[in-house]
C-alpha positions as CSV (number, residue, x, y, z in Angstrom):
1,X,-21.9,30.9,2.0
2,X,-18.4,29.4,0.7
3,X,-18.5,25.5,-0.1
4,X,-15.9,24.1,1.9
5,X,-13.0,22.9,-0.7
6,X,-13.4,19.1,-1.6
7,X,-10.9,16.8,-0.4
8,X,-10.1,13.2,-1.8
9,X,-8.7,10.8,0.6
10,X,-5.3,9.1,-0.9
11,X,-5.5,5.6,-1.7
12,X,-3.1,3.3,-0.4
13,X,-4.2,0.1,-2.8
14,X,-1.5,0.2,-5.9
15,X,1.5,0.2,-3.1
16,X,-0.2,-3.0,-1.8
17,X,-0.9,-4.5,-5.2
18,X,2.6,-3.4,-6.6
19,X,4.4,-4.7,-3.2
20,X,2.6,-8.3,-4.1
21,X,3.9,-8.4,-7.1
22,X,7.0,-7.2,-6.8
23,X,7.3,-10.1,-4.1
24,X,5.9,-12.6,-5.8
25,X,8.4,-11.8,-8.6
26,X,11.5,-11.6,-6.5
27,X,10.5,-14.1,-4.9
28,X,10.2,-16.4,-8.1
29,X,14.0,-15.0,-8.9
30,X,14.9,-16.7,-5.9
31,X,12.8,-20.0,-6.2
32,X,10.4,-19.5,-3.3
33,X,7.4,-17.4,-5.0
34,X,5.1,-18.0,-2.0
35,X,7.4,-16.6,0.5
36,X,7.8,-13.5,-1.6
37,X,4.0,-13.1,-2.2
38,X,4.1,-13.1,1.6
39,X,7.0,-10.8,1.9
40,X,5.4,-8.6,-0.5
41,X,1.7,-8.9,1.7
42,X,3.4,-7.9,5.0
43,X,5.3,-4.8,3.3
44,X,2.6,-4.0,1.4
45,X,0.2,-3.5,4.3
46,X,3.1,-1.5,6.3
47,X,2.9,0.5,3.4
48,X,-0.9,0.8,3.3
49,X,-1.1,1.6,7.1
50,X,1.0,3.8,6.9
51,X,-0.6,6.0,3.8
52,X,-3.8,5.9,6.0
53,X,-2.3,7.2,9.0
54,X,-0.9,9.8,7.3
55,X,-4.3,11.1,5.5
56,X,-6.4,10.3,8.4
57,X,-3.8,13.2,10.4
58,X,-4.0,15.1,7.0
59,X,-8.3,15.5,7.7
60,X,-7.9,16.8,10.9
């Protein structure tokens, strides 16, 4: 019998944890850090939403 090929999910973390800094940094630039940590949180999570939509349509 053939092993059926192994398949790692795609992680979706570094675009959320890049996104937050990024944010927090811009944000910093612009004199309101904890609006651009928030920034960065809300794009972030589009981000990993979307990266888990997309392998979750990839499995089936």
């Amino acid at each position: 019998m053939a092993n059926p090929p192994s398949r790692t999910p795609m992680a979706g973390g570094f675009l959320l944890a890049v996104s937050l800094l990024a944010g927090t940094i811009i944000g910093a630039g612009r004199g309101e850090a904890s609006i651009g940590f928030v920034a960065g949180l809300g794009v972030g999570l589009v981000l990993l939403v979307a990266v888990w939509l997309i392998d979750r349509t990839r499995t089936r």
